[in-house]
C-alpha positions in Angstrom: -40.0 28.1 147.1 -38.1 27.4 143.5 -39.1 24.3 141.9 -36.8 21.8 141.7 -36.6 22.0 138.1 -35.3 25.6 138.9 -32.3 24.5 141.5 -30.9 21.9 138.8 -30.8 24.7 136.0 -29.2 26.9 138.4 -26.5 24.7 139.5 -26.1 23.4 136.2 -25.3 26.9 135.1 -22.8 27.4 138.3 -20.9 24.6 136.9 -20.8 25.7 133.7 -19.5 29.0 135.0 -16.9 27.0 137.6 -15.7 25.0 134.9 -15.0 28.0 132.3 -13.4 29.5 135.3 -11.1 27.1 135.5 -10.1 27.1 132.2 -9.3 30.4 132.0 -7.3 30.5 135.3 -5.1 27.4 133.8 -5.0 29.6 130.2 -4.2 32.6 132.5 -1.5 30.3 134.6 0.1 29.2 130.9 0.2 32.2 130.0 1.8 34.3 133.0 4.2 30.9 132.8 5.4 31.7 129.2 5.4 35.6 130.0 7.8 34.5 133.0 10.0 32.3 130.6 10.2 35.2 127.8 11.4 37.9 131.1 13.6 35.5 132.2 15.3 34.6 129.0 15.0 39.1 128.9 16.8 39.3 132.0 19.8 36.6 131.7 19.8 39.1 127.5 20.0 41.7 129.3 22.3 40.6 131.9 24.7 40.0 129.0 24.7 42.8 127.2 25.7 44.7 130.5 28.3 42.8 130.8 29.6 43.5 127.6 28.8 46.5 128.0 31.0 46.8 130.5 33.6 45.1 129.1 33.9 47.4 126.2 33.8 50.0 128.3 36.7 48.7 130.2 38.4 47.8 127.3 37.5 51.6 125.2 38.5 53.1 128.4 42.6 50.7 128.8 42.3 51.9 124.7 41.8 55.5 125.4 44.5 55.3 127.6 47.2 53.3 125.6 46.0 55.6 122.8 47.0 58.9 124.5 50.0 57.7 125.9 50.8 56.5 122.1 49.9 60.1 121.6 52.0 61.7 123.7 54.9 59.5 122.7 54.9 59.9 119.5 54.4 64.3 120.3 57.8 64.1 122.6 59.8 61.7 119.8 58.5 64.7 117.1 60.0 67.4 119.5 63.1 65.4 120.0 63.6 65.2 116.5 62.6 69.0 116.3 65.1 70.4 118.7 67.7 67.7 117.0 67.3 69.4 113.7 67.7 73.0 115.0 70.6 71.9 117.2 72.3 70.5 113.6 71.4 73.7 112.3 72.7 76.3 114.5 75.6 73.8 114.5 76.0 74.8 110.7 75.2 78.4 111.0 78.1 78.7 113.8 80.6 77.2 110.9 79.9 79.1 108.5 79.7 82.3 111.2 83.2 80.8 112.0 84.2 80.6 108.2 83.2 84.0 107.2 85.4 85.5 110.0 88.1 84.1 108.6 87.5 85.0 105.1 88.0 88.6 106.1 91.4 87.6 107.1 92.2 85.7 103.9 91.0 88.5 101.7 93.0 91.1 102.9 96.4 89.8 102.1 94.6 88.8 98.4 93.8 92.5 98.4 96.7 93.6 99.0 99.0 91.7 96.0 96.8 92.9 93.8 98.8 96.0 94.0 102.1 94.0 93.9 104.3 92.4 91.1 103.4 88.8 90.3 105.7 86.7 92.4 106.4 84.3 89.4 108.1 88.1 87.7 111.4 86.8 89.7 114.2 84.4 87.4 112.6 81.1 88.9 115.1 79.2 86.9 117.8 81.5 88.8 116.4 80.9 91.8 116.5 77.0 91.9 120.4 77.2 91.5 121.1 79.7 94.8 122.6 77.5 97.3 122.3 78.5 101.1 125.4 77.2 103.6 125.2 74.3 105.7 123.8 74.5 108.9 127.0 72.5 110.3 129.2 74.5 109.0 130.8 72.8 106.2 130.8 75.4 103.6 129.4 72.8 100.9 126.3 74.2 98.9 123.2 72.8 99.6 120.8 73.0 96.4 117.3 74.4 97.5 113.8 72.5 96.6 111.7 73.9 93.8 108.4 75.4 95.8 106.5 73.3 92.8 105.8 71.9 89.5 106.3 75.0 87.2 109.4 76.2 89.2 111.1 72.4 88.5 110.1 73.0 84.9 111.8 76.5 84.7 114.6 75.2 85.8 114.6 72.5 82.8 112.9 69.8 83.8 110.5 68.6 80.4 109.7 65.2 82.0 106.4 64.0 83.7 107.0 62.2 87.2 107.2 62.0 90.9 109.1 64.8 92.5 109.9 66.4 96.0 109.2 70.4 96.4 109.0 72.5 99.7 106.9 75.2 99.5 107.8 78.4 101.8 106.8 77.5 105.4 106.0 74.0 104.4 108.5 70.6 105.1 109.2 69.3 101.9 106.7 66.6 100.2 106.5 64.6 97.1 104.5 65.7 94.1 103.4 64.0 90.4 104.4 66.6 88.1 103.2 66.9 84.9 104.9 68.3 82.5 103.4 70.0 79.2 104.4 72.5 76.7 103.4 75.8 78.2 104.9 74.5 82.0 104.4 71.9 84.8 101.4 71.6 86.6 101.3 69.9 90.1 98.7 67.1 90.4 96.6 67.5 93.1 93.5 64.4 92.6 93.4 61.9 90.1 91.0 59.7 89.5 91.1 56.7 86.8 90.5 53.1 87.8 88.9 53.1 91.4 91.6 51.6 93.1 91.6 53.9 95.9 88.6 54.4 98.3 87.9 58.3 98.4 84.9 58.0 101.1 87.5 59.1 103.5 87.4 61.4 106.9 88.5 64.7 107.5 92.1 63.7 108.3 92.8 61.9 105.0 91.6 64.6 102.9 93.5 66.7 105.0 97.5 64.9 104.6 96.3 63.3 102.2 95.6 59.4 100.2 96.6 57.2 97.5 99.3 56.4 95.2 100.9 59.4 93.3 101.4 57.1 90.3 97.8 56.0 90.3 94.8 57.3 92.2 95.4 59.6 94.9 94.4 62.5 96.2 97.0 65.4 97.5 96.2 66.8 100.6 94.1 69.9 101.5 97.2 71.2 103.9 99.7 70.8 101.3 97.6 72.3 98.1 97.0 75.2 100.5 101.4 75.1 101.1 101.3 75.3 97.3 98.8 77.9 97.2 99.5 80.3 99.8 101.8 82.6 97.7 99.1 84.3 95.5 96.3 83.1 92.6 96.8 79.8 90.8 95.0 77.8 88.1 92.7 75.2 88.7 93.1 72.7 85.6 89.9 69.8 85.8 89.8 67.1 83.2 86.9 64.9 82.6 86.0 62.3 81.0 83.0 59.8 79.9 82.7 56.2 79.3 82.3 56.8 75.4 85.5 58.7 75.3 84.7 62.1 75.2 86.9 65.0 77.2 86.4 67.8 78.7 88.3 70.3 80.7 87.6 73.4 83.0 89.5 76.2 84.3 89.4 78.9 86.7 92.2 81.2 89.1 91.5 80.5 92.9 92.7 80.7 96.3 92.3 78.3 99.0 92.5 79.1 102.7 94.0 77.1 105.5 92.2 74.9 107.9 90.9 77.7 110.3 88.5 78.5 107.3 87.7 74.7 106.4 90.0 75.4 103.4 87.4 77.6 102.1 88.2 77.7 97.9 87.9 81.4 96.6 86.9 81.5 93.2 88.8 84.7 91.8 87.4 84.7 88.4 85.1 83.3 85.9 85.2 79.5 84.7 87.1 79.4 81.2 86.3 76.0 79.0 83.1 75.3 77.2 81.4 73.9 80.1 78.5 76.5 82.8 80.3 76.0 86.0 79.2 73.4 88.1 80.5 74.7 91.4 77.2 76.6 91.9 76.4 80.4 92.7 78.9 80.6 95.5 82.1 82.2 95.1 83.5 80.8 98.2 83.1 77.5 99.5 84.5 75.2 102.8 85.7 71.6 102.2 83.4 69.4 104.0 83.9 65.5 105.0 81.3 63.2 106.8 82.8 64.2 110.3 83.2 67.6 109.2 79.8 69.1 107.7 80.8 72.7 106.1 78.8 72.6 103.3 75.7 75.3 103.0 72.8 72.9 102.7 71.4 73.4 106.6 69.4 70.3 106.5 71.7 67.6 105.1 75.3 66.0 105.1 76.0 66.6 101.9 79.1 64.1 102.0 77.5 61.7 104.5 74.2 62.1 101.7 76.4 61.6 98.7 79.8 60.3 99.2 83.6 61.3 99.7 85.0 64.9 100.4 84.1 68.4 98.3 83.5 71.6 98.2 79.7 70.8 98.7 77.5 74.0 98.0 74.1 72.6 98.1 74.8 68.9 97.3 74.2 68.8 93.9 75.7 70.6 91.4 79.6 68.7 91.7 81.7 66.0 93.5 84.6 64.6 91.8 85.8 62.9 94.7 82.6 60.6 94.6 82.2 56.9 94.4 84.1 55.8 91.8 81.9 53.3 89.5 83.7 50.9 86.9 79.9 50.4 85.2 77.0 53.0 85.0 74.5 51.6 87.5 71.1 51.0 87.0 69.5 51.9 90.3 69.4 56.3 90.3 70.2 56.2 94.4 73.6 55.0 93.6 74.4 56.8 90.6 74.0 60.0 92.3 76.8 58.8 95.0 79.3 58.7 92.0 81.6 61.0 90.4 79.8 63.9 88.7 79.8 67.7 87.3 76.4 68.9 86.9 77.1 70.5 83.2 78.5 67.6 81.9 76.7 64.4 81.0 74.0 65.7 84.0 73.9 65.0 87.8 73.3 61.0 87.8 76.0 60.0 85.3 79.2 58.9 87.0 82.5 60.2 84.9 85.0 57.6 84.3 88.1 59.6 85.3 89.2 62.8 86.1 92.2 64.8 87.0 93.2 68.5 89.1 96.0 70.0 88.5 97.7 73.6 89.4 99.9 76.3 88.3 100.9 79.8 89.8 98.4 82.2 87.5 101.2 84.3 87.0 104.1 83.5 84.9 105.9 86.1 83.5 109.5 85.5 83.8 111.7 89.0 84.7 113.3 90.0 80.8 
């Protein structure tokens, strides 16, 4: 048998053991305690970030959505405005398909007095004094209307004013006259002091606006009454703020409404300014309401202002907005009253005049 000695040493040394033991189950117990905190806190981490994860999700996927609706959206507006265009074009292209049918029709009677005497080779002066018998009966002499300016002035009139003419086929009208040396030249636009507004509609440009002792303009139906009988002179007088003058010339023909009053240049521009009309030797009047003019993506009235015989917008308007000052701002000098070879395109004119005469004038010997 062990000693006693023995038994004490060994269950001294069993203690020993229990007690370290111990300790390291209550270091082990901390530590599983502190590992347990650290998942938790992990977890509930965790636990959050799904959720936001999640919630972006949700919110890239409502996004996504809202995006490519956005998308799509916008894609149908562009195609809206697409097939809007294209409808505006083949609106244009159907005018001028429309205008160049009728200038067959206007060229062939122009062809055809080219081979005839000058109408204005007739005694105009002898003309003015025929008298035709009442339609009631009376047997008085009725004295018959000069068709225009240079006929009044054949028959002696040498002063500048407000007359009535009837042109043939026409009801008779009133007229500014103005009288020079060589003949009388029928007003047809004037502008000097912006007292009328020229932004006008088709309509008004058509029977015409204004006063005929001021600012006016004539009337595309009645200058093409004036016209109708063969070529006439196109007299245009500008001038600038400083003072200076200038004046251009050309024969023309103008056609009735059916061709939008299509102007026919019939020969080159005489004056010492490049024409400003542009490359086109026939050109259809064109208002806000009525777009003729050969620019297929623009109004070139609506863009600018008032009623012309727009080519491509810029190269002339002298029915433009009429400016009393030069402005500063470029967007609004372009809307004035300009001719391209004169002073440029963004300086408004300060006044200008149109007049016409029959080209021909020789008087029968």
């Amino acid at each position: 048998f062990a000693s006693w000695d023995e038994v004490n040493v060994l269950a001294h040394g069993l203690l020993q053991l229990g007690h370290g033991l111990k300790e390291h189950v209550e270091r082990t117990k901390g530590q599983l305690r502190e590992l347990g905190g650290r998942l938790s806190a992990h977890n509930s981490s965790l636990g959050r970030l799904l959720r936001q994860a999640r919630e972006a999700q949700e919110r890239g996927e409502r996004l996504r959505g809202s995006s490519l609706m956005d998308a799509q959206n916008l894609r149908i507006e562009e195609l809206l405005q697409k097939i809007k265009q294209q409808q505006y074009k083949l609106d244009k292209q159907n005018l001028q398909i429309k205008s160049l049918q009728s200038k067959v029709n206007l060229l062939i009677p122009l062809h055809h007095n080219k081979t005839q005497s000058p109408k204005w080779k007739i005694n105009l002066k002898k003309s003015l004094n025929l008298t035709s018998q009442n339609q009631n009966g009376s047997g008085e002499p009725t004295q018959k209307l000069p068709e225009g300016c240079h006929q009044l002035f054949l028959a002696g009139q040498q002063s500048s004013g407000v007359f009535q003419v009837q042109p043939v086929g026409s009801q008779p009208f009133k007229v500014y006259c103005d009288m020079t040396t060589e003949g009388g030249w029928t007003v047809i636009q004037r502008r000097t002091d912006g007292s009328v507004d020229f932004d006008q509609l088709w309509d008004a440009y058509k029977n015409g606006f204004g006063d005929l002792h001021g600012d006016f303009w004539l009337g595309l139906e009645k200058i093409h009454h004036l016209v109708q009988e063969g070529k006439y002179n196109l007299l245009i007088e500008l001038e600038d703020w400083e003072g200076n003058s200038q004046v251009v010339q050309f024969v023309f023909s103008l056609g009735g409404e059916s061709t939008a009053y299509m102007l026919n240049l019939l020969g080159p521009l005489s004056g010492e300014l490049e024409n400003a009309i542009g490359d086109f030797r026939q050109l259809p009047f064109s208002t806000r309401d009525r777009d003729h003019d050969l620019k297929a993506d623009t109004n070139c009235a609506k863009h600018l202002s008032g009623g012309w015989w727009f080519s491509t917008c810029g190269h002339a308007n002298l029915n433009g907005k009429y400016f009393r000052s030069i402005p500063r701002q470029r967007h609004e000098r372009k809307q004035g009253i300009f001719w391209k070879t004169w002073k440029g395109r963004y300086y408004p004119l300060k006044s200008t005049v149109m007049k016409i005469q029959p080209a021909a004038l020789e008087a029968e010997p």
